[in-house]
Structures are given as structure tokens and as C-alpha cells.
C-alpha positions as a Markdown table, in Angstrom:
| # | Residue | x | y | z |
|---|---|---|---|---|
| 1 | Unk | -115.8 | -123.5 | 127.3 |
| 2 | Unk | -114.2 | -121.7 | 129.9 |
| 3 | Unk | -111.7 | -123.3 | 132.8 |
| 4 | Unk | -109.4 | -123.1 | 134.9 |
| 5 | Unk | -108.6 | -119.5 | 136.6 |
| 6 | Unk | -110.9 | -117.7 | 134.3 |
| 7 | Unk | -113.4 | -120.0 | 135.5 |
| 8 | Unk | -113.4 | -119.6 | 138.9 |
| 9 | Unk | -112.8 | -115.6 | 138.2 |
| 10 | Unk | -116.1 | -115.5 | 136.6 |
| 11 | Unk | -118.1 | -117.4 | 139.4 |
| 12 | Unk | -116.7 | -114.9 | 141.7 |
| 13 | Unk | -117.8 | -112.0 | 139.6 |
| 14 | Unk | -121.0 | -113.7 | 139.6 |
| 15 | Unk | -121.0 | -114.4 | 142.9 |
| 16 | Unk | -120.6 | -110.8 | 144.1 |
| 17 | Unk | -123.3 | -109.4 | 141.5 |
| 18 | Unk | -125.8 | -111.7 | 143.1 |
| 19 | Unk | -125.0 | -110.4 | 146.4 |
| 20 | Unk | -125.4 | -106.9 | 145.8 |
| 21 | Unk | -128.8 | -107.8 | 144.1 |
| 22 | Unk | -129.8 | -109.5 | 147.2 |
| 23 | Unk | -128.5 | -106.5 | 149.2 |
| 24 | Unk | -130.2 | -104.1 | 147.2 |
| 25 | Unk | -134.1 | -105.3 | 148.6 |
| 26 | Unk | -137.2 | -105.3 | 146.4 |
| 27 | Unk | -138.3 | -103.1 | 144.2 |
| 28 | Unk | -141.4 | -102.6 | 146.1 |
| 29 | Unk | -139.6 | -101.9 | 148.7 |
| 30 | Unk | -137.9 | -99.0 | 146.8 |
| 31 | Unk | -141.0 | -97.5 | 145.7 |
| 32 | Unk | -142.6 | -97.5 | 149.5 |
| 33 | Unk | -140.3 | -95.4 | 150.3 |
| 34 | Unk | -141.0 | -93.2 | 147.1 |
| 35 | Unk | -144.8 | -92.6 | 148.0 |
| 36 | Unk | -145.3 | -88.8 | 149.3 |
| 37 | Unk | -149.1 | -89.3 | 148.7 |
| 38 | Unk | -152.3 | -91.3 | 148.8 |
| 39 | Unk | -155.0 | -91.2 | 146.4 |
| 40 | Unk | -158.5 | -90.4 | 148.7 |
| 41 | Unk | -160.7 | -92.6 | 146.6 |
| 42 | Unk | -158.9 | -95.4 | 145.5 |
| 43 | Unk | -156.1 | -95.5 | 148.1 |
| 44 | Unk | -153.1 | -96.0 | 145.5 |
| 45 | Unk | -149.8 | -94.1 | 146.6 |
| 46 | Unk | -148.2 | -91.4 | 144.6 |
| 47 | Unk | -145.1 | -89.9 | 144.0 |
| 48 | Unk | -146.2 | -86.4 | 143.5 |
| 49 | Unk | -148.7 | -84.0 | 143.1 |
| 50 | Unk | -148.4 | -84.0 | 139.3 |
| 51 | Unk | -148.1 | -87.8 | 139.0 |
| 52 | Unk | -151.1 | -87.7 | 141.2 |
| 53 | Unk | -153.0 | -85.4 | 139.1 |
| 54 | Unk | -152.7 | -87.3 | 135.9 |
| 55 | Unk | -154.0 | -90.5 | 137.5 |
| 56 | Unk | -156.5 | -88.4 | 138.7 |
| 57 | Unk | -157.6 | -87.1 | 135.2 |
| 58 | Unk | -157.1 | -90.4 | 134.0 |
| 59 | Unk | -159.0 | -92.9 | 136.5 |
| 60 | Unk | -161.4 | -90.2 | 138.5 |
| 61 | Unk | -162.0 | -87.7 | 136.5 |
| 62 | Unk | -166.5 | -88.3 | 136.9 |
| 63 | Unk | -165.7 | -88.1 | 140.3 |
| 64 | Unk | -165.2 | -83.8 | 140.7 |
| 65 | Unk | -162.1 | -81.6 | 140.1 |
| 66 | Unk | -158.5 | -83.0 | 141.2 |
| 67 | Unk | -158.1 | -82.1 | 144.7 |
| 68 | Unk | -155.6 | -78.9 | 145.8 |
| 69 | Unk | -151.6 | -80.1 | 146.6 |
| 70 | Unk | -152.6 | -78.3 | 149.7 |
| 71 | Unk | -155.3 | -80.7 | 150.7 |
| 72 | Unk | -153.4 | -83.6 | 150.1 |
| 73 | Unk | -151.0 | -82.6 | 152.6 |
């Protein structure tokens, strides 16, 4: 078991790590911030144009061809 000084060093290491986790925000907030675009039919955000295309291909493909990068603006 720990004690003593190394005790209290580690709370304080502890202590610190939670804080920058807490400083950080949420990982949702993180990937707002990532979306450049949004999916016309099912409204899901993308990162980019060739992310979007292979959820595209994947989830909409019955739907008609993937549309342009310049369409999606």
C-alpha cells in the first residue's frame, strides 16, 4: 500500500489528469466541430467528401448515384 508523500503525490497526479479530462469537453463535442458535411437523405454529418461517399455506397446506394463534392457544397 502506498503512504505517506508518495501518497499524496499520486492523488495530485490524479487530480490534475482528471482535470484536463474535464477541460478537454466531450467527444461529441469534438466531432461537431469535425462535420464539413451533411448527408441530404438521412441528415448524418460527414467529415469529408470521401467518407461521405462510402456511407453513401454503403447505406444509399438504391437511392441514385453519390451526389458531386460540388453539390454538397
Amino acid at each position: 500500500m502506498v503512504r505517506g508523500a508518495a501518497k499524496e503525490k499520486s492523488q495530485a497526479e490524479r487530480a490534475k489528469k482528471d482535470a484536463a479530462r474535464q477541460k478537454a469537453g466531450s467527444e461529441r463535442e469534438g466531432m461537431a466541430k469535425n462535420i464539413k458535411m451533411t448527408c441530404p437523405v438521412c441528415k448524418s454529418g460527414q467529415p469529408g467528401y470521401k467518407v461521405f461517399v462510402q456511407h453513401w455506397e454503403a447505406k444509399h446506394a438504391k437511392v441514385g448515384p453519390c451526389p458531386s463534392e460540388d453539390s454538397m457544397g
